[in-house]
C-alpha positions in Angstrom: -0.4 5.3 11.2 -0.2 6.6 7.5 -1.7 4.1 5.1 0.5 3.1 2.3 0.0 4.8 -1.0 -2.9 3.2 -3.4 -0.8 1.5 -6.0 -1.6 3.2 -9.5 -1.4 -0.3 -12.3 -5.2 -0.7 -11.9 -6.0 2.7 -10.6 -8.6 3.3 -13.5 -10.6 0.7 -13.0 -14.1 0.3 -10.9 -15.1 -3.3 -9.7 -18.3 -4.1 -8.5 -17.8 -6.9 -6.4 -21.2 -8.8 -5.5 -19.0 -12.5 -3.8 -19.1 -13.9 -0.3 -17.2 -16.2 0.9 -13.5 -17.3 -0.1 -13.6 -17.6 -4.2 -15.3 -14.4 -5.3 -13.5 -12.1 -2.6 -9.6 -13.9 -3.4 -10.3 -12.0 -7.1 -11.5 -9.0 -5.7 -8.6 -8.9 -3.4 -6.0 -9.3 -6.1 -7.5 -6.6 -8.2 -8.0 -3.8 -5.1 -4.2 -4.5 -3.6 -3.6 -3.5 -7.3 -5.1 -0.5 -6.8 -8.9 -0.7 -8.7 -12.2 0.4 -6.9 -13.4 -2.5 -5.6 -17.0 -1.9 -4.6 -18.0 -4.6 -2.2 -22.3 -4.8 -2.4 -23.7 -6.4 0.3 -27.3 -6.9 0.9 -29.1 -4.8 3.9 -28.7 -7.2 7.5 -31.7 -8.9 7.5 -31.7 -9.5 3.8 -29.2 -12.4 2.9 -30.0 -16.0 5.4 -26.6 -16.8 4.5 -24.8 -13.4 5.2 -22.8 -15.5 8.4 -21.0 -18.2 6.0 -18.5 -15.1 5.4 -17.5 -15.7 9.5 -17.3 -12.2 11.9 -16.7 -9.1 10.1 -13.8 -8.6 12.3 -12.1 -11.6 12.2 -9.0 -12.6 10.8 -10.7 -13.8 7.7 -12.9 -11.3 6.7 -9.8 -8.6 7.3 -7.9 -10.9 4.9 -10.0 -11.2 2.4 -12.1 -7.5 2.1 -9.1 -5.3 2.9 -8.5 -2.0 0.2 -12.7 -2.5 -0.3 -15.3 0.3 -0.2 -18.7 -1.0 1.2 -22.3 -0.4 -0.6 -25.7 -2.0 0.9 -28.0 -2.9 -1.7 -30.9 -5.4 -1.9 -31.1 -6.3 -5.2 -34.5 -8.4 -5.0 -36.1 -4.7 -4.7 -36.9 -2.9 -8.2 -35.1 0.4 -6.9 -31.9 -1.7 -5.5 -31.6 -3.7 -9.0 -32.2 -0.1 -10.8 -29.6 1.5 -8.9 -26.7 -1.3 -9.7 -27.5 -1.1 -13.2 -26.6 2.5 -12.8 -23.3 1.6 -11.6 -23.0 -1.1 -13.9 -23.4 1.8 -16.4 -19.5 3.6 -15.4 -18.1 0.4 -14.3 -15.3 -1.8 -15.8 -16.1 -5.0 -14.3 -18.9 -7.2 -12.0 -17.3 -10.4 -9.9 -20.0 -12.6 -9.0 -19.9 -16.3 -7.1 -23.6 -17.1 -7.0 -25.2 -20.0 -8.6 -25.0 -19.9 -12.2 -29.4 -19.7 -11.9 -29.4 -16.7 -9.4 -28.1 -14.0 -11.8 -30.7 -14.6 -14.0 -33.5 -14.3 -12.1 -32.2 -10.9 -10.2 -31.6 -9.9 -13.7 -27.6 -9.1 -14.0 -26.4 -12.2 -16.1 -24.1 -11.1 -18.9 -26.7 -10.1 -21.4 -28.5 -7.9 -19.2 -25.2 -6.4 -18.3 -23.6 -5.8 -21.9 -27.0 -4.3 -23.0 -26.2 -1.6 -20.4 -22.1 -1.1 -21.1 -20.7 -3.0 -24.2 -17.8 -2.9 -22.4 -18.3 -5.0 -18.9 -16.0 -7.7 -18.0 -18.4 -10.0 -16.0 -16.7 -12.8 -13.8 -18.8 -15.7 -12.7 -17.2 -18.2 -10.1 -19.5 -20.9 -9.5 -19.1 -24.4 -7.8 -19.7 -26.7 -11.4 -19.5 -24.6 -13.8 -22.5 -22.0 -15.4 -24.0 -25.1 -17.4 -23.9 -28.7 -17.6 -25.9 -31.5 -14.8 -24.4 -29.8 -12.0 -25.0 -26.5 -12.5 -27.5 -26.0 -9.7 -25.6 -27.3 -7.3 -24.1 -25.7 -4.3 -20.2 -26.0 -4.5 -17.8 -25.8 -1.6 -13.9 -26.7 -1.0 -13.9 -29.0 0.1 -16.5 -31.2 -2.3 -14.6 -29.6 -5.3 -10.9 -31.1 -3.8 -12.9 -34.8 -3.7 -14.6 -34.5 -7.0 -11.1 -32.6 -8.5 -9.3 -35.5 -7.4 -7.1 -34.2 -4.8 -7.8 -36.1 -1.5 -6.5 -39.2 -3.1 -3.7 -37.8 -3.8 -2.8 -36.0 -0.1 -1.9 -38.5 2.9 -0.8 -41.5 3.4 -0.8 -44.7 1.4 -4.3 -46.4 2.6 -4.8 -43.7 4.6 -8.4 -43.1 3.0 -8.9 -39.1 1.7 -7.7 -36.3 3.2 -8.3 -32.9 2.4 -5.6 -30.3 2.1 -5.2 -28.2 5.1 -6.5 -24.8 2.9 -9.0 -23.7 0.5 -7.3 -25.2 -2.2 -10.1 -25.0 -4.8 -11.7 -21.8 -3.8 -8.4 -19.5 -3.8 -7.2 -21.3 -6.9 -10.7 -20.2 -8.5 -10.5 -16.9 -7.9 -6.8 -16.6 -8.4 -8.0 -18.0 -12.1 -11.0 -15.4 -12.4 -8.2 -12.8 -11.6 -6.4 -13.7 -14.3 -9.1 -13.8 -16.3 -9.8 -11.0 -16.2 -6.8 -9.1 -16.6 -7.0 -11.1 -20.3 -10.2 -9.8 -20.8 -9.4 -6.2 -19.9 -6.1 -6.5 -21.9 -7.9 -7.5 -25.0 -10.6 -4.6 -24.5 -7.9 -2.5 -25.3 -7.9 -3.7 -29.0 -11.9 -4.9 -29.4 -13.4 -2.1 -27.1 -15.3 -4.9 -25.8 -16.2 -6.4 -22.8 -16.6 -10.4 -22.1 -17.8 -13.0 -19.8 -15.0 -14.9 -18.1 -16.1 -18.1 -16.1 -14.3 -20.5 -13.8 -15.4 -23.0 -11.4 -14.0 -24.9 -8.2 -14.4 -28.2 -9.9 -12.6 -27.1 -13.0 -10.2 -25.2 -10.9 -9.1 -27.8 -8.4 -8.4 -30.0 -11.4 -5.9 -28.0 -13.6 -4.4 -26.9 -9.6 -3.4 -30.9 -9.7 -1.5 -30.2 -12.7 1.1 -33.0 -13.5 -0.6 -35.5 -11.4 -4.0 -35.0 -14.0 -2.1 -35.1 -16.7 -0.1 -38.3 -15.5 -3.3 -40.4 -16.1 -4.6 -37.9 -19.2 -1.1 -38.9 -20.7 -0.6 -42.4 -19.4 -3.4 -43.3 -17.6 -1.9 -44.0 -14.1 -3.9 -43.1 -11.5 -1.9 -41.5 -9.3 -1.6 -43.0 -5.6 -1.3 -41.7 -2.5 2.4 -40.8 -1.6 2.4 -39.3 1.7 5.2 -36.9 2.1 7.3 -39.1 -0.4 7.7 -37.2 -3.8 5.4 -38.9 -6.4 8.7 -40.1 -8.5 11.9 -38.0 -7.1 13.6 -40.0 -4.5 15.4 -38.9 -1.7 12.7 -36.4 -1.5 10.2 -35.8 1.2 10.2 -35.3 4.9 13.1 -36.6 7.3 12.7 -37.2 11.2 15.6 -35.6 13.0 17.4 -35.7 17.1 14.8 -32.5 17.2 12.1 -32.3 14.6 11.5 -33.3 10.7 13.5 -31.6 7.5 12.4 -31.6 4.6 15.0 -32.4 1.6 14.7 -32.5 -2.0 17.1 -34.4 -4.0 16.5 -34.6 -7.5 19.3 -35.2 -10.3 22.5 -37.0 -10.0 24.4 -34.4 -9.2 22.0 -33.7 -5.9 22.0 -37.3 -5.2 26.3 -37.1 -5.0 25.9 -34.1 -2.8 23.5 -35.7 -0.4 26.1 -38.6 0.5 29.1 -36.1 0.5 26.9 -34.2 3.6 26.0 -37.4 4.8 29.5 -38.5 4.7 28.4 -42.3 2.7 30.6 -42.4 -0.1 29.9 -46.0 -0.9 26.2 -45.1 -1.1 26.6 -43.0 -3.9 28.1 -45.8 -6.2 25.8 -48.4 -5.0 24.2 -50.0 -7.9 21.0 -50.2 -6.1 20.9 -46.4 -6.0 22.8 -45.1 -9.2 20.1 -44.0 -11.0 16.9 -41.9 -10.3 14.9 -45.3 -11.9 16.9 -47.5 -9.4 16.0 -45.4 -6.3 12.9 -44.5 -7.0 12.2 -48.1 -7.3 14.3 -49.3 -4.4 12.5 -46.2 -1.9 11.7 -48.1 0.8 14.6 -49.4 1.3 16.7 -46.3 0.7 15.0 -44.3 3.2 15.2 -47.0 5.6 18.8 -46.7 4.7 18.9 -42.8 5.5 17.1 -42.4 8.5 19.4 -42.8 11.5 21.7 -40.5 9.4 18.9 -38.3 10.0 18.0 -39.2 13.1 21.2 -38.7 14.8 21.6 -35.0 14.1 19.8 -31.8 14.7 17.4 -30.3 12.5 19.7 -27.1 12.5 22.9 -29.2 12.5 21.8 -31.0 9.1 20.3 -27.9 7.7 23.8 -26.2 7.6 25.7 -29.2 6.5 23.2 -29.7 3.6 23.6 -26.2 2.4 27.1 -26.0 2.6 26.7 -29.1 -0.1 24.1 -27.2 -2.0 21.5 -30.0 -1.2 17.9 -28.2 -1.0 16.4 -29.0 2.1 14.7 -26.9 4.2 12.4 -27.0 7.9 8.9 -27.8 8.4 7.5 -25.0 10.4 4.0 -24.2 12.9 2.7 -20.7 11.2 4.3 -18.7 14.2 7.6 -20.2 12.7 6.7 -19.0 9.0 6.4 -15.6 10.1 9.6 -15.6 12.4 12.2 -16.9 9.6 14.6 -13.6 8.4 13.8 -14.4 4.5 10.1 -14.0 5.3 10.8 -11.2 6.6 12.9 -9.5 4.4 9.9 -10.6 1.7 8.0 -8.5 3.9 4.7 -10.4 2.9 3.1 -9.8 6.3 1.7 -6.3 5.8 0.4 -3.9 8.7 -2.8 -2.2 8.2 -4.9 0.1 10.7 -8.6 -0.9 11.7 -10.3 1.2 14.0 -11.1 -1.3 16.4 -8.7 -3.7 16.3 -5.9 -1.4 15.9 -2.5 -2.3 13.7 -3.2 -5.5 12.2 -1.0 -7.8 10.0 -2.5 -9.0 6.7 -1.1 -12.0 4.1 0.3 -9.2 1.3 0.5 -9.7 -2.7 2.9 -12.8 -3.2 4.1 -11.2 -6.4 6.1 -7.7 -7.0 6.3 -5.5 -9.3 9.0 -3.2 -9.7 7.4 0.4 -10.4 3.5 -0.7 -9.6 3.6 -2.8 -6.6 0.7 -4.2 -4.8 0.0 -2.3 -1.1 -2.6 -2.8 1.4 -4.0 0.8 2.6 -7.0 0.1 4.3 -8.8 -2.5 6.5 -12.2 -4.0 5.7 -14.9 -1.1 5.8 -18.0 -1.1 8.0 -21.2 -2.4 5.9 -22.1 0.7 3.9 -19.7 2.6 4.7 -19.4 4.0 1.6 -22.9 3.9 0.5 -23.7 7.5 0.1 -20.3 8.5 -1.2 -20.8 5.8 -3.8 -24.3 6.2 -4.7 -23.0 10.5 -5.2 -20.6 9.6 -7.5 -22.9 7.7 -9.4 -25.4 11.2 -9.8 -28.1 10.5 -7.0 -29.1 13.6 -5.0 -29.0 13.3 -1.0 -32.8 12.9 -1.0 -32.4 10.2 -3.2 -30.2 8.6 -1.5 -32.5 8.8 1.9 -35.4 7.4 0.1 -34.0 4.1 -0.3 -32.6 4.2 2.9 -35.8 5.1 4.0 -37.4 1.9 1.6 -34.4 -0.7 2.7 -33.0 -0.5 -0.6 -29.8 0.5 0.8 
């Protein structure tokens, strides 16, 4: 299989990537499907008591998250290993890091120790609390930063007690941030000729990620209740049982509300006072969906699908994953992308969910063996073969 060609936008740019786990590697993903050097460093096996949190190397996971990478071993808690990354740190454009804020310091590669080296590195910390502050020692995972952020008492059912979201909610969104972060920082390089330090956080991540339901109590201090798979204030909008499955349907404006009983053939409903307004049926829900249901009930999902289109209703079906990827618009999106691994073979990957018309994003190669690229990388960076079997030789590498 020919790999697909290395997209150019971020071509001139060499990443030292030094994460684990979900946060640190979703940035590094984002900026090596955009074509950048993405350097993943690992530490020697043996080194890191933690190395299996990442899950198996050849998993579904780890191919997700490490595709388009080139591999480096390096124990930094040797003298030669930290000398040697502080050579690369020397050429490179920027270091993503997810450790605890207190870590860094004491290998010696926080920001100050970097920008001596190269005024122009763009560091990226991730951490779990942020890099100061009463929590900034403390280990940070999801699924802690979706309780403290606020978001399992927003997801279920009323008096259901919390419930976590079925994905990595804070740790994608946090280094989807640092991403973006980044790309700020590098933009404004291009005026300053200066590097920064860009830091995000799960907790801080998993808050702005709630979005209008923070700002509903910032603004007007509700606290903002539990609502199932009702719409927080649209109503009719949430999930409908059907003869076959469950729909969901989003009516919003008065206009949608109109087409709804058209489809549903309940002319009277639309000019019920009860219902006339958004106000009136958001505040009269229960009874309104109570309403609705057998209308729902007594049709196929596919059946009501077409008849709510043809109104120009949104609605839409609720599908297992094997669904997502058999629907013709996903596919013609073509966001499952095929990639070659030596073992496995042709493997699908989650692509770039965002195109670009003369620079898109491509996936060309599957996650590399550890160190795969060590002696290739450590070249480039001006160390002689001997050199280069010394520390492998020491353990450095």
């Amino acid at each position: 299989m020919t790999s697909a060609a290395r997209c150019p936008a971020l071509s001139h740019l060499r990443v030292l990537d030094l994460t684990r786990v979900r946060a640190g590697p979703t940035c590094c993903r984002v900026l090596a499907d955009f074509g950048a050097d993405v350097i993943k460093i690992e530490a020697p096996d043996g080194i890191d008591p933690n190395e299996s949190m990442s899950g198996a190397r050849l998993g579904y996971d780890m191919q997700n998250l490490h595709r388009n990478k080139r591999s480096l071993t390096l124990n930094l808690k040797k003298a030669e290993g930290l000398a040697v990354f502080l050579k690369l740190v020397a050429t490179a454009d920027v270091v993503v890091e997810n450790y605890r804020p207190d870590v860094k310091e004491r290998l010696g590669i926080g920001y100050e120790a970097l920008r001596a080296i190269n005024p122009r590195i763009i560091l990226a910390s991730i951490s779990g609390f942020g890099q100061d502050g009463p929590y900034q020692k403390r280990a940070g995972f999801d699924q802690i930063a979706q309780g403290m952020g606020g978001l399992m008492w927003i997801t279920g059912l009323p008096d259901q007690g919390p419930v976590r979201a079925g994905i990595a909610v804070a740790d994608s969104t946090a280094g989807l941030y640092a991403a973006t972060g980044i790309l700020v920082a590098l933009a404004e390089r291009e005026k300053s000729g200066l590097g920064q330090w860009v830091q995000t956080s799960l907790l801080e991540a998993q808050i702005a990620i709630c979005d209008f339901q923070a700002a509903r109590y910032l603004v007007d201090g509700v606290v903002p209740p539990q609502a199932g798979n009702d719409h927080p204030y649209s109503t009719p909008m949430g999930v409908m049982q059907t003869s076959d499955g469950f729909i969901n349907i989003g009516v919003g404006g008065d206009g949608q509300w109109q087409s709804l009983c058209q489809a549903l053939e309940l002319p009277g409903l639309a000019t019920h006072p009860a219902y006339a307004t958004p106000d009136d049926r958001f505040r009269n829900r229960p009874a309104l969906m109570q309403l609705l249901a057998p209308f729902f009930l007594g049709d196929s999902s596919a059946n009501l699908l077409a008849k709510l289109e043809r109104h120009s209703v949104p609605a839409g079906p609720i599908y297992h994953m094997d669904e997502v990827f058999a629907d013709p618009q996903v596919r013609h999106l073509g966001i499952a992308q095929t990639v070659h691994h030596p073992l496995r073979g042709d493997i699908a990957l989650v692509g770039q969910p965002v195109g670009l018309s003369r620079t898109p994003a491509s996936i060309r190669t599957a996650i590399p063996d550890k160190g795969e690229h060590s002696d290739a990388v450590l070249a480039e960076a001006g160390l002689r073969g001997d050199e280069i079997a010394a520390l492998r030789q020491n353990g450095v590498i």
